[in-house]
C-alpha positions as CSV (number, residue, x, y, z in Angstrom):
1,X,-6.0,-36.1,6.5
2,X,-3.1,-34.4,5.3
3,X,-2.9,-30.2,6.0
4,X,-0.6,-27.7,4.8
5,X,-0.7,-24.3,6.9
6,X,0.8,-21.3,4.3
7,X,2.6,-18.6,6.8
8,X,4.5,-16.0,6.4
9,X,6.6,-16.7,9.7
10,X,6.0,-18.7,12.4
11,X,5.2,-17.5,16.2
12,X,8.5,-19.1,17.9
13,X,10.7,-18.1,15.3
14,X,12.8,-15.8,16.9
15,X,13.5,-13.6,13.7
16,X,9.7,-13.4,13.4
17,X,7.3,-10.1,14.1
18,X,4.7,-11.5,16.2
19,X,1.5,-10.8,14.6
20,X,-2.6,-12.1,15.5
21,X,-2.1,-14.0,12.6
22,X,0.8,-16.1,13.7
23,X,-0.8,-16.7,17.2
24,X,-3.7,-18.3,15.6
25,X,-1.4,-20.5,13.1
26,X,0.4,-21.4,16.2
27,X,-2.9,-22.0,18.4
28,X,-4.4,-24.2,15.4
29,X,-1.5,-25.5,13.9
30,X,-1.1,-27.2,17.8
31,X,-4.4,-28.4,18.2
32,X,-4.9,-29.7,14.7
33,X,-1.8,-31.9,15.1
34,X,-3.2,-33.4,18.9
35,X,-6.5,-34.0,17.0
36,X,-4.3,-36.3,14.6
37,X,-4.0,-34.2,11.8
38,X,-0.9,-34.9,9.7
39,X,0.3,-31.1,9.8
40,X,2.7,-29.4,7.6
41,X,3.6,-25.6,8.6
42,X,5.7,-24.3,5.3
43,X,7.4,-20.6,6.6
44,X,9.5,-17.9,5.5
45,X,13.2,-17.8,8.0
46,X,15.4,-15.1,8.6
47,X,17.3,-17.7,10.7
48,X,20.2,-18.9,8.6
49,X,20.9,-22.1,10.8
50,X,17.2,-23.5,9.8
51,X,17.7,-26.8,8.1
52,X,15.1,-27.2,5.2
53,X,12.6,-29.2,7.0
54,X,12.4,-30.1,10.6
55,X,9.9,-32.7,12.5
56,X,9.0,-30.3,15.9
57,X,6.3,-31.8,18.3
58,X,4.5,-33.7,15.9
59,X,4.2,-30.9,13.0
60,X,6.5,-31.1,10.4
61,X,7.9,-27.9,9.8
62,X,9.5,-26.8,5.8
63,X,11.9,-23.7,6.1
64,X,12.0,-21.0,3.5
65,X,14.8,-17.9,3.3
66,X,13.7,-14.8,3.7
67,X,14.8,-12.6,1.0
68,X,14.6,-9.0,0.5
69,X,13.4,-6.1,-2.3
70,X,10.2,-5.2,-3.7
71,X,9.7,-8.2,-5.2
72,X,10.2,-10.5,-2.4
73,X,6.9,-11.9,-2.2
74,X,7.1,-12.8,-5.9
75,X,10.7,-14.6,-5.4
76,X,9.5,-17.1,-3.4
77,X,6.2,-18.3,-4.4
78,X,7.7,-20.6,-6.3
79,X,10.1,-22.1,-3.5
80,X,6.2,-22.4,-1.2
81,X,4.6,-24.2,-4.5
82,X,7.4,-26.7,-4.6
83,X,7.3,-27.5,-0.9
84,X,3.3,-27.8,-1.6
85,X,3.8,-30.3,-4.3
86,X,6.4,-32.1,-1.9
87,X,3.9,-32.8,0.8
88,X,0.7,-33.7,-1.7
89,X,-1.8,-31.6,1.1
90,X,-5.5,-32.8,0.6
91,X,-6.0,-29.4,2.5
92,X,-4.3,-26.0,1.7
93,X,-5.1,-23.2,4.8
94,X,-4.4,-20.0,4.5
95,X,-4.6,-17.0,7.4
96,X,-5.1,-13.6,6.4
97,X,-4.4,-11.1,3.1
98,X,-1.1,-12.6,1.3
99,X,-0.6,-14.3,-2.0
100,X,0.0,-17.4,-0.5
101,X,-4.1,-17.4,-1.0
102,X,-3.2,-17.5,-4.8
103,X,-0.9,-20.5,-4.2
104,X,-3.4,-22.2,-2.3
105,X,-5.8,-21.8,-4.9
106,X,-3.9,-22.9,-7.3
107,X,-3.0,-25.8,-6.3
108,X,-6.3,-27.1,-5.2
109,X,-7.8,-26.4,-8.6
110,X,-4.4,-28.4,-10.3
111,X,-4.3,-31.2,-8.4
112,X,-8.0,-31.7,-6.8
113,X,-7.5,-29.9,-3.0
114,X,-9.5,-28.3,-1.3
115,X,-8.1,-24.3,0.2
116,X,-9.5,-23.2,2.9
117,X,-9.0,-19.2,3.7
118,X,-9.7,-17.8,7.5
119,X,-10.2,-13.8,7.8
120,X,-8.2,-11.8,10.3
121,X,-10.2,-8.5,9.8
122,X,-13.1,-6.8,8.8
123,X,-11.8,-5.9,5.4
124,X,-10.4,-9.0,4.8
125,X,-11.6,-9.7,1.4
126,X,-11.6,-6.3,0.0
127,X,-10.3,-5.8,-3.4
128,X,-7.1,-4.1,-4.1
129,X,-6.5,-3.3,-0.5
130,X,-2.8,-2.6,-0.6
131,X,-3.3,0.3,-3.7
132,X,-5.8,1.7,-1.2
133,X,-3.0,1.8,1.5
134,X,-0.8,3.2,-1.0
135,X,-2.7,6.1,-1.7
136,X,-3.4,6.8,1.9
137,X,0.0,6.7,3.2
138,X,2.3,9.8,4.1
139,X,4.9,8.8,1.2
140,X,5.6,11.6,-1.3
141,X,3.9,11.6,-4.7
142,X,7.0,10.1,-6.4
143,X,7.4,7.0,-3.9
144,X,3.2,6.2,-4.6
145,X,4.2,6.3,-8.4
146,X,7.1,4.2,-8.2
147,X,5.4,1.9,-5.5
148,X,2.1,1.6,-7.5
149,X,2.6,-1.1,-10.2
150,X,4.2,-3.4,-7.6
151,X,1.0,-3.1,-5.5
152,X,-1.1,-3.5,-8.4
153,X,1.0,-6.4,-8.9
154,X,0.8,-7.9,-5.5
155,X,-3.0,-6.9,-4.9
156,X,-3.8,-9.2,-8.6
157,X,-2.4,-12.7,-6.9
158,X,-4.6,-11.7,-3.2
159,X,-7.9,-10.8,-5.4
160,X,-7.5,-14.3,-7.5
161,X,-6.7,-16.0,-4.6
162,X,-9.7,-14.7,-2.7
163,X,-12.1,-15.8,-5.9
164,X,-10.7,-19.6,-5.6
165,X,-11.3,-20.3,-2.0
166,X,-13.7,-23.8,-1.5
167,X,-13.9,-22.9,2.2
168,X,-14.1,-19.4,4.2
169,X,-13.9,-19.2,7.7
170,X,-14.9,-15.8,9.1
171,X,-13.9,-14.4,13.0
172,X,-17.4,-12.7,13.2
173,X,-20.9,-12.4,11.6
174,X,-19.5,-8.7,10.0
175,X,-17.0,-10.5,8.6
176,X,-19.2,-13.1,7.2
177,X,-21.4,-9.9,6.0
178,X,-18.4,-8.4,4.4
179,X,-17.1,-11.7,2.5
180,X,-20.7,-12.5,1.0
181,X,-21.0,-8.5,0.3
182,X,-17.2,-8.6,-1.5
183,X,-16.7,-12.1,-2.9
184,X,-20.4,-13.6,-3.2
185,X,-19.1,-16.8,-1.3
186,X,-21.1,-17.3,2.2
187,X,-18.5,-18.0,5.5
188,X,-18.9,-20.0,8.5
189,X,-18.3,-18.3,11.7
190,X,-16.1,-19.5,13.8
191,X,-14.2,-18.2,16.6
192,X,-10.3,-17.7,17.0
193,X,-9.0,-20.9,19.2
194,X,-6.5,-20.3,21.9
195,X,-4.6,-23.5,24.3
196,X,-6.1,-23.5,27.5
197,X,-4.3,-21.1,29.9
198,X,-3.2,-21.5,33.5
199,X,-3.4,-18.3,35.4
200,X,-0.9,-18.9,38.2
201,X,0.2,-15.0,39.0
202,X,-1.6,-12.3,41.4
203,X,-3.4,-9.1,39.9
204,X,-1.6,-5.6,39.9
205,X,-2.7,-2.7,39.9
206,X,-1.5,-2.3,35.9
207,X,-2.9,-0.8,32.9
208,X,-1.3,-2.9,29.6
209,X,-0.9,-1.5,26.5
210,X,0.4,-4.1,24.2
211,X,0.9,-4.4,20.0
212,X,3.1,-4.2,17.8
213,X,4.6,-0.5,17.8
214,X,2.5,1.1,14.3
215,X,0.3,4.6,13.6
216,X,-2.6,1.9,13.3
217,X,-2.3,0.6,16.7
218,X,-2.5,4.3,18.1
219,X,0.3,4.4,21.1
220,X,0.4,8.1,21.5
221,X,-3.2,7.5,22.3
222,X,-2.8,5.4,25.2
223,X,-0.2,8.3,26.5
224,X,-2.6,10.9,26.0
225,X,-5.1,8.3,28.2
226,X,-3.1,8.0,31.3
227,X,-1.8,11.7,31.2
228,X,-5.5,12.4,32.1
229,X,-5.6,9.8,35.0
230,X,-4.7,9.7,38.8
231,X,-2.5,6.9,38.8
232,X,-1.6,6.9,42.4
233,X,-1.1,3.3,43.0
234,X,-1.4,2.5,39.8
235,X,1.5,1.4,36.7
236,X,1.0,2.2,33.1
237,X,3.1,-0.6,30.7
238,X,3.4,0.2,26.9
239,X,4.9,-3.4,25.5
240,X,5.6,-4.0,22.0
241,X,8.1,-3.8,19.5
242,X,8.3,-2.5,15.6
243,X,11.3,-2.3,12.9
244,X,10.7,1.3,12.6
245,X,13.2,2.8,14.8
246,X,12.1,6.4,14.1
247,X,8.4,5.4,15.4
248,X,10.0,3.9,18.4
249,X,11.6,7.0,19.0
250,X,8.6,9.3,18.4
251,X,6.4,7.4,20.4
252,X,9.1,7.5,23.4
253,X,9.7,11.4,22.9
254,X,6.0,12.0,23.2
255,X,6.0,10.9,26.8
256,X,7.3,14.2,28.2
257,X,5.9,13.5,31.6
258,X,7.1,10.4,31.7
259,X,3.8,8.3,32.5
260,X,4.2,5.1,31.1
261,X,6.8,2.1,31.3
262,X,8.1,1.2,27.7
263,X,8.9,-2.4,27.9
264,X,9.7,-2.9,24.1
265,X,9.1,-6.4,22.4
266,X,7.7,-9.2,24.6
267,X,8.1,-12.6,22.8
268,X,4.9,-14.2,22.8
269,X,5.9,-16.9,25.6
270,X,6.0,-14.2,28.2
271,X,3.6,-12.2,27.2
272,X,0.8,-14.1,29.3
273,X,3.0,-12.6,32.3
274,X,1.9,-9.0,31.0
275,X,-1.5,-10.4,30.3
276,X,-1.9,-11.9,33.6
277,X,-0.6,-9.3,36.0
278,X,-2.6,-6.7,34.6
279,X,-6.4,-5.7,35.8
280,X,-7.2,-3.7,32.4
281,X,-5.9,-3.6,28.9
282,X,-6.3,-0.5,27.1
283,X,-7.0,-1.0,23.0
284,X,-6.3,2.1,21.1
285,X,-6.4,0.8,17.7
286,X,-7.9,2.5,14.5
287,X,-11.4,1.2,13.8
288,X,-10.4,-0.8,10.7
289,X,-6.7,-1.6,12.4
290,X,-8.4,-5.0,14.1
291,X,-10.8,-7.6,14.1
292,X,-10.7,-9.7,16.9
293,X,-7.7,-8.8,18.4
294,X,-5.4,-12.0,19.7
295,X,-4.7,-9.2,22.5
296,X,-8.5,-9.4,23.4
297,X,-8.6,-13.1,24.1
298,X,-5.2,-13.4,26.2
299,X,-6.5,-10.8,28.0
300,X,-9.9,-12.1,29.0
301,X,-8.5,-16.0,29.3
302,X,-6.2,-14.2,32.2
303,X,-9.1,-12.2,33.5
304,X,-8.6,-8.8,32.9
305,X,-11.0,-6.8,32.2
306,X,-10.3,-4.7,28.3
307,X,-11.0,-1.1,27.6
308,X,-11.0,-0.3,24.0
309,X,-11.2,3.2,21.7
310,X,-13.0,1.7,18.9
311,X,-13.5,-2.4,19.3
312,X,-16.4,-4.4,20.7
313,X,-16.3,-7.9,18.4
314,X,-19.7,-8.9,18.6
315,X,-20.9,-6.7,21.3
316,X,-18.9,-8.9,23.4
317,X,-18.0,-6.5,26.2
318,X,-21.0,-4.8,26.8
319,X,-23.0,-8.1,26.8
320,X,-21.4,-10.1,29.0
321,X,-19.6,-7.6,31.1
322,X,-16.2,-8.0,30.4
323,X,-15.2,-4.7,29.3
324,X,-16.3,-1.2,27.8
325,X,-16.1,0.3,24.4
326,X,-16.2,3.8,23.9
327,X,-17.2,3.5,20.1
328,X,-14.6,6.2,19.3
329,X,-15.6,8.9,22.3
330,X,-12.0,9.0,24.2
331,X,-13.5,11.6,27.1
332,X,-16.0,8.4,28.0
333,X,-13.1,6.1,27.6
334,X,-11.2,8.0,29.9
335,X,-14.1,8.6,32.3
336,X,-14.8,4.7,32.3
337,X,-11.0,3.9,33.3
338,X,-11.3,6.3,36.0
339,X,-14.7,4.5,37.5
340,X,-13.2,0.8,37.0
341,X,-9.8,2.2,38.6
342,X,-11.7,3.5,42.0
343,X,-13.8,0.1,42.3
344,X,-11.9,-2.9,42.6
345,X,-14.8,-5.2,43.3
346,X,-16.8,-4.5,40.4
347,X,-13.6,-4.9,38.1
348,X,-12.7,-8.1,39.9
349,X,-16.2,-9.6,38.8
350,X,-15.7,-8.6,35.0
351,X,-12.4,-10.2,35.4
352,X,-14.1,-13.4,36.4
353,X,-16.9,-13.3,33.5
354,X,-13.9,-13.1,31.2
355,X,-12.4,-16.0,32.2
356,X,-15.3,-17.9,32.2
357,X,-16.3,-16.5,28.9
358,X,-12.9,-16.8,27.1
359,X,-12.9,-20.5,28.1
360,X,-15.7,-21.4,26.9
361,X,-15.6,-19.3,23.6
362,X,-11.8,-19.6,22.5
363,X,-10.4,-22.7,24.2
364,X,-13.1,-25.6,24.2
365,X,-12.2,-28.5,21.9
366,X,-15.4,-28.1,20.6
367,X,-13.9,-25.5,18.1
368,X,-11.5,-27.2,16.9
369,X,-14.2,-30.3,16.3
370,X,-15.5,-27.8,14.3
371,X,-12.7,-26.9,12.2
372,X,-11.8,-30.5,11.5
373,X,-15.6,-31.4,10.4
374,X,-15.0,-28.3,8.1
375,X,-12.3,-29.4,6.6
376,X,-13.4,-33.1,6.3
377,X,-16.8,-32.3,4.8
């Protein structure tokens, strides 16, 4: 069988913003090619020394330029439906909200393919998603007018591309919910598929904050979190990255007292380093800013223990003991920190149900049997 991943980047591009959705590309992109799938990652470059195409452990990997403006996207839809047509797919996959989903689909309908589309969120398949944004946003009244056709524009190729999947593959049973609610077409759950890890590094006493720098992703919120704790032995880390200078800087100045450690960007290679050293991760994000965050799994498959604002996928945490959710109260969130922080025996044993959990959920080969009977079928 013959695959064609659509991706906006690729994880160990180093011009790329790491993203969940790249992580999973990579993860799957990886294991798809050792189950002997014939693999073909097609990808949008900043990197101007990137031959065309490139054969890279196994996957054969087609390089497109990045180009700027508004209309970006557009521009180069046609340069991903040529590659398509070069490699003949008998499967199109697609990650995420992009209209690469309308490529997909329209290829498999032209030339008899099937596309297969995997969710990243809850609101994955909503309609017109990136108006929505739009209107929410802090840009003035003139920028939404300008900006609004073009995300009309952009938000008509997602919604037909959506309507022309053969095959969805949801993270969770609400996203299932939410694709059969939206699009009437039923998903099949499966969950997000990480290599096996080796933890080789000692604890710390370290709470992680790590995402990409955004409002979404709530920073500031972590500050205000450690502000209220005794962190006598203990190290606060705020890791991640963003293109947004002026965010950088805001999120920086709001650390008066000085009680975290910005580490910036951590490429994805040593961010298991972060992930491993730490005892808890601290998720701040928005309630509709994440699904099953990538951040999540790294964390458990290292064992440590993750304390989160607003996310519990599947009532995972509370149900197996690998972490708390406060649901959106930040006095319990910061009262559970405090208890988990005094007792390192009881956050030792959640760190070993995450391991044991997150190997069994998100690196057994049985998921990736899965996928490939999916796509097969």
């Amino acid at each position: 069988m013959k695959l064609a991943i659509l991706g906006q980047a690729y994880l160990h591009d180093p011009t790329a913003n790491v993203n969940g959705t790249l992580v999973q590309l990579h993860n799957l992109a990886h294991a798809f090619s050792n189950h002997g799938i014939e693999v073909h990652y097609v990808s949008l470059t900043k990197d101007k020394e990137k031959p065309t195409y490139e054969l890279n452990n196994g996957i054969h990997f087609y390089w497109i330029q990045y180009s700027r403006g508004l209309l970006a996207w557009k521009n180069v839809m046609a340069s991903y439906k040529k590659k398509l047509l070069v490699i003949a797919p008998d499967v199109v996959y697609v990650r995420g909200r992009n209209v690469m989903q309308y490529l997909a689909g329209n290829y498999a309908r032209e030339l008899d393919a099937k596309y297969v589309w995997n969710t990243n969120g809850d609101d994955s398949a909503e309609f017109w998603k990136n108006v929505k944004r739009l209107k929410a946003s802090n840009k003035t009244w003139i920028k939404k007018i300008i900006l609004l056709p073009l995300k009309v524009y952009e938000d008509y190729y997602i919604n037909e591309g959506m309507k022309m999947v053969d095959l969805v593959i949801n993270q969770s049973e609400w996203q299932k919910k939410e694709t059969k609610k939206r699009l009437n077409k039923t998903g099949v759950v499966l969950p997000s598929y990480f290599l096996p890890v080796v933890n080789t590094l000692p604890k710390e006493n370290v709470l992680l904050w790590m995402a990409n720098l955004s409002r979404a992703k709530q920073p500031k919120r972590f500050i205000d979190i450690v502000a209220k704790l005794d962190m006598h032995n203990w190290k606060a880390i705020l890791a991640g990255g963003t293109t947004d200078d002026k965010f950088e800087k805001e999120v920086k100045e709001y650390d008066l007292s000085h009680v975290v450690e910005f580490v910036g960007k951590v490429p994805f290679k040593e961010s298991f380093v972060y992930y491993q050293k730490a005892k808890i991760f601290v998720n701040t994000s928005l309630p509709d800013a994440d699904g099953l965050p990538n951040a999540y799994i790294q964390s458990w498959l290292s064992g440590t223990v993750t304390v989160s604002l607003h996310h519990d996928p599947n009532n995972w945490m509370d149900k197996h003991n690998i972490g708390y959710c406060a649901h959106g109260d930040f006095t319990k969130l910061v009262e559970k920190l405090k208890y988990l922080m005094q007792h390192p025996k009881e956050l030792s044993v959640m760190g070993n149900n995450a391991i044991e959990f997150a190997e069994q959920k998100f690196s057994s080969h049985t998921i990736i049997d899965d996928y490939v009977n999916l796509l097969k079928s």
